[in-house]
N, C-alpha and C positions, 0 to 999 in steps of 0.2 A: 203515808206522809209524802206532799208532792215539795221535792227541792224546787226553787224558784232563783234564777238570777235575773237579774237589770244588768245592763251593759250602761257604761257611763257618759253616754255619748250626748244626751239633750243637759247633763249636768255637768260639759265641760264649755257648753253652745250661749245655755242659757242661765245670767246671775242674778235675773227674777224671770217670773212670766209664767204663764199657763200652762203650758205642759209640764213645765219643772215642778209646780205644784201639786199636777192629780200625780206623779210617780213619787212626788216627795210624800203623799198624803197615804199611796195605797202603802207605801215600803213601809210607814211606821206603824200603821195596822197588823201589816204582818211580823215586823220585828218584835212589836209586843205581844204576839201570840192570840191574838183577838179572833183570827180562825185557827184553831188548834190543827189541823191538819196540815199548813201548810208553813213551809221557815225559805228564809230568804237569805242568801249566800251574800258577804260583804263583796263589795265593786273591788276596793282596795287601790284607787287610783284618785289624782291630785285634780281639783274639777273646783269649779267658781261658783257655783250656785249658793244662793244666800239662803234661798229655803231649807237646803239639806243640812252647810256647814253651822245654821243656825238653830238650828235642834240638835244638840250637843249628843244627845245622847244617843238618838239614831246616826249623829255622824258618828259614831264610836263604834257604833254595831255595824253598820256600813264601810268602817275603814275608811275613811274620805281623810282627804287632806286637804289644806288650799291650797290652790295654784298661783304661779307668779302673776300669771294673764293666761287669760282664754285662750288667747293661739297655739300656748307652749300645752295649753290642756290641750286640747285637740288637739292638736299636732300627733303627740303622746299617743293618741285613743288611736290615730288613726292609721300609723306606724307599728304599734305593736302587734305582737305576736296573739295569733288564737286564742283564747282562752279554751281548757280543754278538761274538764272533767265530771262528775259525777252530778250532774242536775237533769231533772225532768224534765223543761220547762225555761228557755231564754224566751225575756220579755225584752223585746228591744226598745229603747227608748227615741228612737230614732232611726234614720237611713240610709247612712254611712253604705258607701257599697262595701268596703273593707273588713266590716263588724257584722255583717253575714254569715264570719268563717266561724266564731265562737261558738262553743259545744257542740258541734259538729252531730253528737249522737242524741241529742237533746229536741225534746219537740219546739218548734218555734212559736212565737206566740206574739201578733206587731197588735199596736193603738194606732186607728187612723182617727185623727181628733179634727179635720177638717180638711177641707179640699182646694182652699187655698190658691196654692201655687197654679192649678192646675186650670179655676175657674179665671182668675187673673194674672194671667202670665208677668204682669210688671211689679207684683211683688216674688217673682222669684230670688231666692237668697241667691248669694255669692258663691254657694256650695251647692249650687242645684249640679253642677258636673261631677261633684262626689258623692250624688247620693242617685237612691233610684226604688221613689213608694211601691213604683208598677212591682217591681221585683219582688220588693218583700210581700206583698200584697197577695202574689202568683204562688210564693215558696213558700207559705205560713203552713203550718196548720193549725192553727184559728188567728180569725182576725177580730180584732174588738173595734166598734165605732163607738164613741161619745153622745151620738144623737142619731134617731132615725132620721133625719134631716141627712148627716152627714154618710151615714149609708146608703141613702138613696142618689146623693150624687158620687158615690165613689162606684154603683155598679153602673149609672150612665154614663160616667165620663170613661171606666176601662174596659165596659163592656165583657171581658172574658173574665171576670173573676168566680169561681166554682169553690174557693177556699170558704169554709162554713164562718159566719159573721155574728157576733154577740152587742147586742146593743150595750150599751154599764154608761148610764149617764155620771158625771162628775158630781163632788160636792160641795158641801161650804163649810168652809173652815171655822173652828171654833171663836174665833175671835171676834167674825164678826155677826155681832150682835146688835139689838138693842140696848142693853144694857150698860153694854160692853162700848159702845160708841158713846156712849152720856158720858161717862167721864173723863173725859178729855175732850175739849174743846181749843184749836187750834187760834191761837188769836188773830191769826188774818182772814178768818172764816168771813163773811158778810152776816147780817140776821137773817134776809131770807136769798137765796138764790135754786138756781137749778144746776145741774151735775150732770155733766159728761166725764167721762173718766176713759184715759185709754192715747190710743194713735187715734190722728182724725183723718188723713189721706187718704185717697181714693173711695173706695167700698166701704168707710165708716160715715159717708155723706152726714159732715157735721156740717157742711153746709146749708143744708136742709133746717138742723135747728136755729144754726145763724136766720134765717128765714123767720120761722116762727118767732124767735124771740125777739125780734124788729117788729111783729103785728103787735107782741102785748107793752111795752115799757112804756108807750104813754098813758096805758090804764094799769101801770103797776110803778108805779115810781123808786116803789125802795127793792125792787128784785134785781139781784146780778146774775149774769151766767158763769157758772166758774169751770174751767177747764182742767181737771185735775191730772197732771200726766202728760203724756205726749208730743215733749218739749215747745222749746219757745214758739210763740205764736209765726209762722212765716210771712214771709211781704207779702204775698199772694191772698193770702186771709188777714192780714192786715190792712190792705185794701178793703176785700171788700166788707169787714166788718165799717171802715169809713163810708165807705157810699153806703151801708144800711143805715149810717148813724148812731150806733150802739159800741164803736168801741170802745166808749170811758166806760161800759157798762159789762165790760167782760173780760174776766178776771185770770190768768194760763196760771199756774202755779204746781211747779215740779215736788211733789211729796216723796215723803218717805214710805213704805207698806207698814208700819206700825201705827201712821194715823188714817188709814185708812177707810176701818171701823167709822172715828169719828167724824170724818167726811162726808159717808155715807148719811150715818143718821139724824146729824143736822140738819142735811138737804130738802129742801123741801119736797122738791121733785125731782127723781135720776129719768133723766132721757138718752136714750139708747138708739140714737137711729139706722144703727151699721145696715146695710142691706143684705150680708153676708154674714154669719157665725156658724162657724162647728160646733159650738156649744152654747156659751157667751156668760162665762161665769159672773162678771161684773153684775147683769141682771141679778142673777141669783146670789150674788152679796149684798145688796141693794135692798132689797125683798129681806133679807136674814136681817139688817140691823132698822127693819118698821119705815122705809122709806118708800112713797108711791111710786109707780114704775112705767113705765110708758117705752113704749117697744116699735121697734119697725115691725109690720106683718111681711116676716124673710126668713127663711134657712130655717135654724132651730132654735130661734126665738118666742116664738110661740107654743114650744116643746117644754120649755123652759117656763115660761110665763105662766102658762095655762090660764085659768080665767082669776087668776091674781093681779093680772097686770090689764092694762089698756092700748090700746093696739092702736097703728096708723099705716097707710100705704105707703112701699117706699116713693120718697121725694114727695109727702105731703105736705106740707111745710102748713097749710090751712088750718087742715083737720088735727097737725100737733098742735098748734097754736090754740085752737078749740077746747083740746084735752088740758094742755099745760092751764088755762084758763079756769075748765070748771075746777081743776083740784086745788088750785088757787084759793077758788072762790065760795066752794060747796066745802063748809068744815066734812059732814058728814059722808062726801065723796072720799075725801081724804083721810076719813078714820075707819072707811071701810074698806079701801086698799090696804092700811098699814095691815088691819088682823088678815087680809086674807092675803098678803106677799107673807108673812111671818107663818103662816099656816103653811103657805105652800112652800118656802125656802125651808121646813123643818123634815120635809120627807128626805131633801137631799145631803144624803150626811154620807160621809167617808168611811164610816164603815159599812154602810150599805152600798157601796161602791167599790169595796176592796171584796164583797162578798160575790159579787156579780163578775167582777174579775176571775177570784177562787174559783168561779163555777166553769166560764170558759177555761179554766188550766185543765178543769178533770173534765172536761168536753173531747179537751186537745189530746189528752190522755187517751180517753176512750177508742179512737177512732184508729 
């Protein structure tokens, strides 16, 4: 039997978002016993994440609390004392230099889910002086990456890493579906638009599809572009959506994660043009609820994609325009993306991600 902890540090950071998920996704596979070999030790600390505190029942078995606010969480995480007893196996959720000292006797075990900080130095956090990937990266014994993509830039950017490396791509959550998206329909949806979802600054080059979707509106009159997420549009792309002439035709709207699903599968077409992902779950929701997909050719997007999706150079703004067109206009282009992102988003499921974890802990084990 391998004991297993999570330390609580990405679930006192983060009150939605992408890493909180694949740790909120693999802990409830293990909490339900789905690999019999392996049980996971409750955190038992006050943390904001709406994925954990919102699964009632893994927050139960995980001891969670709410917190007042994130700061007084972390703050807490980062101040306290060692954790210190009987597991095989710290999974760190993050890289706190402070949450290093936890089980001491325990194999370590880190997720490097992208590289980030590292390839664009101006999104580094607030807390890049309290944390430190090199280190954990140096002092594992195993390290898991999200995507060969994101392995491949973590041993050219540190160069000395010799700690053994596990690929365990991420999965998709049961919700979102096809199915599962049809019944609920948001009434500010448009009838037909296109889907960006997410932050659009820097390295998400949504200006790229601002681009494209200025070549097609005069041969598409009722299509919008809807910006799902990411907060309010800024002056800087408020401009220049006016000098393309499309800003009555594009839509910012801050959602909730539970209509999510149906965001997706209304869409006609989700465009993704970030030039950079560690993984890029959004595709692969995207693809789960029969939506066609269209991808920059970057990082580990095409990892993700595979020959489900349709691809474009970063900053082609042409050739998406091209793409976004034929699926537009080919019914049968766009009925043969949907079965084949639906085929392909069904290999990536969360217990098959929690297994491939399992497997690196008795790796970590072995050695």
């Amino acid at each position: 039997m391998v004991q297993v902890a999570f330390d609580e540090q990405i679930f006192t950071m983060q009150r939605h978002g992408g890493i909180s998920r694949v740790f909120t996704e693999i802990a409830s596979v293990f909490a339900h016993g789905s690999i019999p070999d392996v049980t996971i030790s409750p955190i038992g600390a006050p943390v904001v994440n709406e994925h954990l505190l919102h699964d009632e029942p893994l927050a139960q078995a995980m001891r969670v609390r709410p917190s007042r606010t994130w700061q007084w969480a972390l703050t807490r995480c980062m101040l306290r004392a060692p954790w210190r007893g009987e597991v095989d196996i710290l999974h760190s959720t993050f890289y706190l230099k402070s949450r290093m000292r936890d089980y001491p006797q325990a194999r370590h075990v880190v997720t490097v889910h992208d590289m980030i900080p590292e390839i664009f130095p101006s999104t580094r956090m607030r807390l890049r002086h309290l944390t430190n990937k090199h280190r954990y990266a140096l002092n594992a014994s195993q390290i898991i990456c999200v995507s060969e993509a994101t392995k491949a830039d973590l041993l050219r950017i540190y160069g000395d890493i010799d700690t053994p490396i596990a690929v365990v791509h991420s999965g998709v959550s049961a919700e979102f579906t096809k199915q599962q998206g049809n019944r609920h329909r948001p009434e500010w949806l448009p009838e037909q638009y296109l889907l960006f979802v997410g932050k659009r600054s820097g390295y998400k080059d949504v200006v790229t599809l601002f681009a494209a979707f200025a070549h097609l509106v005069a041969d598409h009159p009722e299509l919008v572009l809807v910006l799902a997420g990411g907060g309010a549009l800024s002056r800087t792309e408020q401009q220049r959506l006016q000098e393309l002439g499309i800003r009555h035709r594009v839509l910012q709207q801050t959602v909730g994660e539970g209509d999510m699903p149906a965001i997706y599968a209304h869409a006609t077409v989700f465009v993704f043009p970030s030039r950079y992902e560690g993984f890029g779950l959004p595709a692969l929701e995207a693809m789960a609820c029969g939506t066609p997909t269209l991808l920059c050719r970057a990082s580990a997007l095409p990892e993700v994609g595979g020959d489900a999706a349709r691809y474009f150079d970063p900053g082609d703004s042409a050739t998406l325009a091209s793409l976004i067109d034929e699926v537009l206009c080919q019914l049968t282009t766009r009925q043969s993306m949907q079965q084949l992102g639906l085929r392909r988003a069904a290999e990536f499921t969360w217990a098959r991600t929690a297994r491939g974890v399992a497997d690196a802990y008795r790796q970590a084990l072995a050695r």
